[in-house]
C-alpha positions as a printed NumPy array, in Angstrom:
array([[ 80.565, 126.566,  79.443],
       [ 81.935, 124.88 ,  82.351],
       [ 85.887, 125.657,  82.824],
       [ 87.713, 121.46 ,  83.122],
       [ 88.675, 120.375,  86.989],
       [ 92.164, 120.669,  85.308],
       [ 94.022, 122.478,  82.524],
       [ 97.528, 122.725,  82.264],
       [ 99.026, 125.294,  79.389],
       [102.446, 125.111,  77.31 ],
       [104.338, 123.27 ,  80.442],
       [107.934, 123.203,  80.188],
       [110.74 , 122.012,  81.923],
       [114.34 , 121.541,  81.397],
       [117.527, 119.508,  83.365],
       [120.788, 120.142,  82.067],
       [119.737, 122.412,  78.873],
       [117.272, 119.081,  78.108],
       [113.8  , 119.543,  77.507],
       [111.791, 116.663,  79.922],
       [108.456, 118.534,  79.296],
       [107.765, 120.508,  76.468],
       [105.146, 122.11 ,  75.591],
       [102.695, 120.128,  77.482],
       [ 98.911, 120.874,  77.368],
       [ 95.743, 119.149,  78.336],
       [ 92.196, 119.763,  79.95 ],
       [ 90.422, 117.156,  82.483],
       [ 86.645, 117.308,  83.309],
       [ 85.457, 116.85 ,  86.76 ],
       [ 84.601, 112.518,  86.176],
       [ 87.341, 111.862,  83.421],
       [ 89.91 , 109.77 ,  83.571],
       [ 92.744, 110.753,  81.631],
       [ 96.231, 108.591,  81.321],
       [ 99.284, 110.428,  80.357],
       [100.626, 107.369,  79.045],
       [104.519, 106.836,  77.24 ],
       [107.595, 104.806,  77.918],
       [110.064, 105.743,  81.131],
       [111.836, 109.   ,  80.849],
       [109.13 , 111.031,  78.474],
       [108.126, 113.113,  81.345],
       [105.099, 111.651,  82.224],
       [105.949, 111.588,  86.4  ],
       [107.492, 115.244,  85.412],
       [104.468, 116.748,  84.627],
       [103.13 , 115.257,  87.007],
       [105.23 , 116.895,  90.122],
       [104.215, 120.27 ,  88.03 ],
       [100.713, 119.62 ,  88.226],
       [100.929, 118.729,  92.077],
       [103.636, 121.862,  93.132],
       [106.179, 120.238,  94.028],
       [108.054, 120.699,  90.743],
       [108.012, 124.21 ,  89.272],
       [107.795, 124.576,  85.36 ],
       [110.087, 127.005,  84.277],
       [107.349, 128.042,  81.562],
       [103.611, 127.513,  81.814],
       [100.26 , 127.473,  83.262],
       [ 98.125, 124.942,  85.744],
       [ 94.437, 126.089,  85.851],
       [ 92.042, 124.218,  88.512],
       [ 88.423, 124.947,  87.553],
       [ 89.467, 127.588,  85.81 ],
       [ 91.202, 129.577,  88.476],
       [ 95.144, 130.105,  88.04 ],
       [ 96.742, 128.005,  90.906],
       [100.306, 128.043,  89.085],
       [102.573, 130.071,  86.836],
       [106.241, 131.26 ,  86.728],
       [105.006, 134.064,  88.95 ],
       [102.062, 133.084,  91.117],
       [102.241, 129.724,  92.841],
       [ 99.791, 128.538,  95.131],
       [101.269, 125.967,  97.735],
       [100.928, 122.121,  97.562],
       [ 98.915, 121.546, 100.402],
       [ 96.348, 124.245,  99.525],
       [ 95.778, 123.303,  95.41 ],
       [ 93.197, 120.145,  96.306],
       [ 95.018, 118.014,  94.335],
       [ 95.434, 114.341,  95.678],
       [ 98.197, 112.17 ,  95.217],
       [ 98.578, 108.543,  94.873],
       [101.898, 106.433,  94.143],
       [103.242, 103.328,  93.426],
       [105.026, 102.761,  97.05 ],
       [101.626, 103.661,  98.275],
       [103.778, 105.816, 100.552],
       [102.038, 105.694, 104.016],
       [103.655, 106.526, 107.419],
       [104.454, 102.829, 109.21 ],
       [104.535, 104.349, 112.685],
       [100.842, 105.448, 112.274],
       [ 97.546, 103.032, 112.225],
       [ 95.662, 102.744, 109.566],
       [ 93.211, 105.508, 110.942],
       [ 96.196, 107.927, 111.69 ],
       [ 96.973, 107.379, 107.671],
       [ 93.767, 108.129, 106.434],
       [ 93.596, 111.131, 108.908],
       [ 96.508, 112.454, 108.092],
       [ 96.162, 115.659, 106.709],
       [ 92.2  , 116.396, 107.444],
       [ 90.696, 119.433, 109.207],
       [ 88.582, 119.935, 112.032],
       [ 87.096, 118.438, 115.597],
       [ 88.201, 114.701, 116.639],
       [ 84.597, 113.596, 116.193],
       [ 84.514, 114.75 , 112.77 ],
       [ 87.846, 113.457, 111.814],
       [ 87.093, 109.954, 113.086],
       [ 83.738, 110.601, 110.7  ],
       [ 85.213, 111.101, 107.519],
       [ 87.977, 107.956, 108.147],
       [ 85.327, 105.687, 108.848],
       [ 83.452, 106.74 , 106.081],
       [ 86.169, 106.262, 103.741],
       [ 87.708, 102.915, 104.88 ],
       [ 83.847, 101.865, 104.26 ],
       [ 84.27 , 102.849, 101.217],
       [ 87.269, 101.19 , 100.531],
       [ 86.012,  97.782, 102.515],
       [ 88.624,  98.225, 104.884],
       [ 87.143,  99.632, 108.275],
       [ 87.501,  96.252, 109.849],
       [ 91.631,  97.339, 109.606],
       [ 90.89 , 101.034, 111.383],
       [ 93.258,  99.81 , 114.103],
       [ 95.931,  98.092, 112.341],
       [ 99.597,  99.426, 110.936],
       [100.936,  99.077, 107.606],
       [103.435,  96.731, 107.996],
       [100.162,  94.069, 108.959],
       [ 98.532,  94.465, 105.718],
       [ 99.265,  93.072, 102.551],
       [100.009,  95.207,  99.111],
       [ 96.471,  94.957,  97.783],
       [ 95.233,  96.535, 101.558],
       [ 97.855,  99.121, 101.543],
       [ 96.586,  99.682,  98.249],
       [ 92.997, 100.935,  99.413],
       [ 94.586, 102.825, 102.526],
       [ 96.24 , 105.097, 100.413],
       [ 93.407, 105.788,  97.943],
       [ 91.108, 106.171, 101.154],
       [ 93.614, 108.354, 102.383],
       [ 94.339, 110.303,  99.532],
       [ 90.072, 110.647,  99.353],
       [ 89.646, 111.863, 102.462],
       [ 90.044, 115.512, 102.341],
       [ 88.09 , 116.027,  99.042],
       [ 90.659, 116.661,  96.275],
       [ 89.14 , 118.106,  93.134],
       [ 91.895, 116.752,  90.963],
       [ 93.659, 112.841,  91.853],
       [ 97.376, 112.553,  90.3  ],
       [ 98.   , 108.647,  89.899],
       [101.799, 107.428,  89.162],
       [101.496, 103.965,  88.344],
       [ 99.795, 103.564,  91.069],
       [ 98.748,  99.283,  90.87 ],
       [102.656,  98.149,  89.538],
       [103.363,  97.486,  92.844],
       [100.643,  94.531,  92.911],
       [100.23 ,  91.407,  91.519],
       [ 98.516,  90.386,  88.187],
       [ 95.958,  88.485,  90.518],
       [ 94.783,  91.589,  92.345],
       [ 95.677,  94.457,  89.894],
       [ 92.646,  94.11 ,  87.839],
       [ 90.207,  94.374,  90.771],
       [ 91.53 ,  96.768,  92.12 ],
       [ 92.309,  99.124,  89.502],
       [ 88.471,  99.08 ,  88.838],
       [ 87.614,  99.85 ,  92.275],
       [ 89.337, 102.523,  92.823],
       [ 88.181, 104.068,  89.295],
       [ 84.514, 103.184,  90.529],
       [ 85.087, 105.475,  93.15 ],
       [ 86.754, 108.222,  91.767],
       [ 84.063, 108.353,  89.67 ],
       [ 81.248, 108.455,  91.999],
       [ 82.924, 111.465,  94.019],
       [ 83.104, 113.597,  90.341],
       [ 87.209, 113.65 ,  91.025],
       [ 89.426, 114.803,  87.784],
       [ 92.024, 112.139,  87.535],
       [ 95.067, 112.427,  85.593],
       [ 96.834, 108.694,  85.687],
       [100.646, 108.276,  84.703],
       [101.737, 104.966,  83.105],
       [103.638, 103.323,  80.658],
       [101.437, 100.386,  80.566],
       [ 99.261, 100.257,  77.483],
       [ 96.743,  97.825,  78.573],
       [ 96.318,  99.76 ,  81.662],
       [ 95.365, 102.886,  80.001],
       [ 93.249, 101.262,  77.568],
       [ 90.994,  99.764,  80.459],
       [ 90.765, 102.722,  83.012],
       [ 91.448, 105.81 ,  80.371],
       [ 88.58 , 107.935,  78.818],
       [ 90.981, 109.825,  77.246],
       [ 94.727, 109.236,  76.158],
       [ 97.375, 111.705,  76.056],
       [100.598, 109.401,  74.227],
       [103.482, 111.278,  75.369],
       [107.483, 111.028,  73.601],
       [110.626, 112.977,  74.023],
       [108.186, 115.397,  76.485],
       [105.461, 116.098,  74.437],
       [101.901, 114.817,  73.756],
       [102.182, 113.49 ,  70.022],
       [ 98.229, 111.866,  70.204],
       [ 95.75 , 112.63 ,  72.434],
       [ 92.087, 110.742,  72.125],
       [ 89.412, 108.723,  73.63 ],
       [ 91.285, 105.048,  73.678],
       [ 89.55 , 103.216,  70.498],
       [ 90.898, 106.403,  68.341],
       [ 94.099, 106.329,  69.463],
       [ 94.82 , 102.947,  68.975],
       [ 92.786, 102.671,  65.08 ],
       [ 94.387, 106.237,  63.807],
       [ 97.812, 106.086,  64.909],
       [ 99.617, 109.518,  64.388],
       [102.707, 107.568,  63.647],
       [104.809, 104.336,  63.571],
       [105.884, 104.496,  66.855],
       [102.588, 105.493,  68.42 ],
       [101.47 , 101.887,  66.611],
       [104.022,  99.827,  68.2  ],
       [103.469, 101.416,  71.34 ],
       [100.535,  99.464,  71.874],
       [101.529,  95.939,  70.575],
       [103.928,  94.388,  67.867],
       [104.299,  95.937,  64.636],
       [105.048,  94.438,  61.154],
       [106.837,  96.673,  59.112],
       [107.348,  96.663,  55.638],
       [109.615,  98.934,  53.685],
       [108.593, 100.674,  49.971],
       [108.772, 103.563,  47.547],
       [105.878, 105.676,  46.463],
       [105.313, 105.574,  42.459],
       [101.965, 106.911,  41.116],
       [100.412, 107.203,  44.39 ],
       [101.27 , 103.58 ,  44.674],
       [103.392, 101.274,  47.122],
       [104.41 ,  98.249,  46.154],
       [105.111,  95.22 ,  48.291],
       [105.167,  91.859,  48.406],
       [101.442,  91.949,  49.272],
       [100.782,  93.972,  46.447],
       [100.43 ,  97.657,  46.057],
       [ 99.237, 100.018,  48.865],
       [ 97.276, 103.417,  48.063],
       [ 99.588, 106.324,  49.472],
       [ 97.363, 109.232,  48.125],
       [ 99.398, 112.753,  48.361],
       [102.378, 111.082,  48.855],
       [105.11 , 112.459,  46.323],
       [106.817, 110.144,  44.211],
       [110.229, 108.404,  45.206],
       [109.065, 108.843,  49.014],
       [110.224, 105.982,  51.031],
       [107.378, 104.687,  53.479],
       [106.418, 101.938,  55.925],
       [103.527,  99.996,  55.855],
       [102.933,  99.173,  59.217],
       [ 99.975,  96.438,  60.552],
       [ 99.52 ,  94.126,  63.93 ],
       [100.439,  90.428,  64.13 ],
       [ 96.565,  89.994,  64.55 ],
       [ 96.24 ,  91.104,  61.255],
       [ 98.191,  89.033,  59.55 ],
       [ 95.571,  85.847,  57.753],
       [ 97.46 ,  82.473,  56.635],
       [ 95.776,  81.406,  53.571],
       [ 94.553,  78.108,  54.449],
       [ 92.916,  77.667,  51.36 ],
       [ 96.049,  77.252,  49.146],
       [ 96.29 ,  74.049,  51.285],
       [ 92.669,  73.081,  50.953],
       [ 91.721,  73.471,  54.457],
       [ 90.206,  76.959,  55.135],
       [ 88.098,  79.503,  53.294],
       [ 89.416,  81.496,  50.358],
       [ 90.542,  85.481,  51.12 ],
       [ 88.315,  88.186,  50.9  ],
       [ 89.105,  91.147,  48.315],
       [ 90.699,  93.144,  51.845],
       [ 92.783,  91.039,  52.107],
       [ 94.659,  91.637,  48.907],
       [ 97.88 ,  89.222,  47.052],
       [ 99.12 ,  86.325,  49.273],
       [102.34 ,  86.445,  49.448],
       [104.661,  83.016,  50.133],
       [106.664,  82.713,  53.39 ],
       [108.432,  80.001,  55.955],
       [107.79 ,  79.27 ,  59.142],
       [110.521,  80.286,  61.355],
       [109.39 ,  79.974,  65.298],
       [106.07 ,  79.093,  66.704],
       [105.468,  80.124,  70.366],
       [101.985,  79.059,  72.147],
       [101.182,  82.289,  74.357],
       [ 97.937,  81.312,  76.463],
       [ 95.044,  82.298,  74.458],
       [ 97.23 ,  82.536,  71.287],
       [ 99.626,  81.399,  69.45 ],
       [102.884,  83.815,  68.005],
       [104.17 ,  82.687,  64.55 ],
       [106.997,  84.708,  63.234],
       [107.82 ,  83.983,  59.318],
       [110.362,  84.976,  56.659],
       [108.815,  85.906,  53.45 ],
       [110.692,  84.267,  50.615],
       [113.487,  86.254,  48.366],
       [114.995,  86.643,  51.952],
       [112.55 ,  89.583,  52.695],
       [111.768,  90.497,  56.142],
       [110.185,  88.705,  59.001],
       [106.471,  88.903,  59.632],
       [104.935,  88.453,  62.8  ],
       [101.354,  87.063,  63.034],
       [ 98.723,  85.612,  65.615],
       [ 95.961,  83.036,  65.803],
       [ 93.919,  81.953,  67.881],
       [ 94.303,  78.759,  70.13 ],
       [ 97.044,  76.189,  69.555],
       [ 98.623,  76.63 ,  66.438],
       [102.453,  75.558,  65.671],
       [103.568,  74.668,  62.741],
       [107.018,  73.622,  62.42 ],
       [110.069,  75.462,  60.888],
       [110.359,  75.893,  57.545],
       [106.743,  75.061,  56.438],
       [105.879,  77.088,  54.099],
       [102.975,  79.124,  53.627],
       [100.799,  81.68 ,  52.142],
       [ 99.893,  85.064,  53.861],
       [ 97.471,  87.94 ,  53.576],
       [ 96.886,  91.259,  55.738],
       [ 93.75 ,  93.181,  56.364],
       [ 94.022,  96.136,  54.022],
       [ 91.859,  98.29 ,  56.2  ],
       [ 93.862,  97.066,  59.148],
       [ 97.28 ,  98.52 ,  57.514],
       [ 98.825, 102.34 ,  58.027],
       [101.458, 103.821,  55.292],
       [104.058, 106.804,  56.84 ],
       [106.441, 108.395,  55.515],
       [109.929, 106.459,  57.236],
       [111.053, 108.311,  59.593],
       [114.522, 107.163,  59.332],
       [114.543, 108.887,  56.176],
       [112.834, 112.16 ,  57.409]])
């Protein structure tokens, strides 16, 4: 069996007697794309610095197809581990051109230095801008200098931290897929740091979610976000409804009805936690809409308290009745019905996840 283009064992690191890594572990074949994705401070850009030497993990191992490149004893050097680096300042020198960038750092003759630039600023669609300096190109060209330039010399392994927040919403999206269409095509091992959900979910092929310095999921994206390990690994990725019960017989109850919590011991207090998008207003009570399926379980009555149209959406946030707690829910288009309206709600059972609360555990 082929050994991964990266494994890192058991990482840890600690500031102050804190933990910022602990116990980190993961494996990256040569073509995947893995995002170490959590919120800022986890010890996502931590790990990272490990992984590249210029951090050193007081416990630990960093394998690069399969030979040992890092321990608390052995430590091969930055420069010689074949690891790339790209970061969100894009980092490149401003008194050098935009050849003397990509050069940077490359072996052997002037002839085939000057090769392997031009090559990669084709690659990039940049060789028009050989001549130029940094400060005459926009974010979205510095950009592609920096991934040509982190390219150039090879690297088996490509560390990314959050590489594309530096650039607009209008070029971020064609750009991220760029450069993962050609990290791809050269077989490179990236590991990508962010704490962007969407972003991970588009360039990932696997997800390692990362809190308080460890790796509490780790999947291909679609798992990840359908089989949450947790309640905060669910609202991670978008809003989360919450509501509060007590296990009886297996049983939750709620205002939706009861919820199957099977192995669950009796008088355990749990969440049942679903999207907004899950969330179905029973039209039909008002005679305008179909009637609910059998997933969809007991309507239960609520008031309208804010309607906000979001683009493609609109967000409707209600109150269920008996003063219970608020309920957050999405459709499609322009809907917004005005405050106090009542109405009748349903949620996808299939769509819902009961945990124990972890206030309580």
């Amino acid at each position: 069996m082929t050994a991964p283009r990266l494994e890192i064992r058991n990482l840890v690191r600690s500031f102050g007697g804190r933990r910022v890594v602990d116990g980190v572990s993961l494996s990256i074949q040569p073509g995947q794309v893995t995002c170490l994705l959590g919120p800022s401070g986890c010890g996502k850009s931590t790990t990272l610095r490990m992984i590249a030497g210029v951090e050193m993990q007081d416990a630990g191992e960093i394998y690069v197809d399969g030979a040992l490149i890092c321990d608390t004893k052995f430590r091969v050097p930055p420069e010689r581990r074949e690891i790339g680096l790209m970061f969100q300042d894009f980092a490149l020198f401003p008194h050098l051109s935009v050849a003397g960038n990509v050069a940077y750092g490359l072996s052997g003759t002037r002839e085939e230095k000057r090769a392997r630039v031009e090559e990669m600023l084709d690659r990039v669609r940049m060789g028009r801008f050989i001549d130029m300096f940094p400060h005459q190109l926009s974010g979205g060209e510095q950009q592609r200098i920096a991934l040509a330039r982190a390219l150039a010399p090879r690297p088996r392994i490509m560390l990314m931290d959050e590489p594309f927040s530096g650039l607009d919403n209008r070029l971020r999206d064609g750009i991220r897929d760029e450069t993962l269409a050609i990290l791809k095509e050269e077989d490179t091992g990236v590991l990508l740091v962010t704490h962007e959900p969407d972003e991970a979910m588009r360039m990932a092929d696997e997800i390692a979610l990362m809190r308080d310095g460890r790796i509490v999921q780790r999947g291909a994206p679609y798992n990840v976000y359908t089989r949450p390990a947790d309640r905060a690994s669910v609202a991670f990725f978008s809003d989360a409804n919450r509501l509060a019960s007590v296990v009886e017989g297996a049983l939750a109850m709620t205002p939706f009805g009861r919820f199957l919590a099977p192995g669950v011991p009796d008088g355990t207090e749990v969440d049942i936690v679903f999207r907004p998008q899950h969330v179905k207003i029973d039209f039909d009570r008002a005679g305008v809409g179909p009637g609910p399926t059998a997933a969809e379980g007991t309507a239960a009555r609520a008031q309208v308290m804010r309607a906000r149209f979001m683009g493609n959406e609109s967000l409707v946030e209600f109150r269920l009745d008996d003063d219970g707690p608020v309920i957050k829910a999405t459709v499609p288009g322009v809907f917004l019905p005005q405050a106090g309206t009542v109405m009748w709600l349903r949620i996808r059972r299939d769509k819902c996840f009961v945990f124990a609360n972890e206030e309580r555990t």
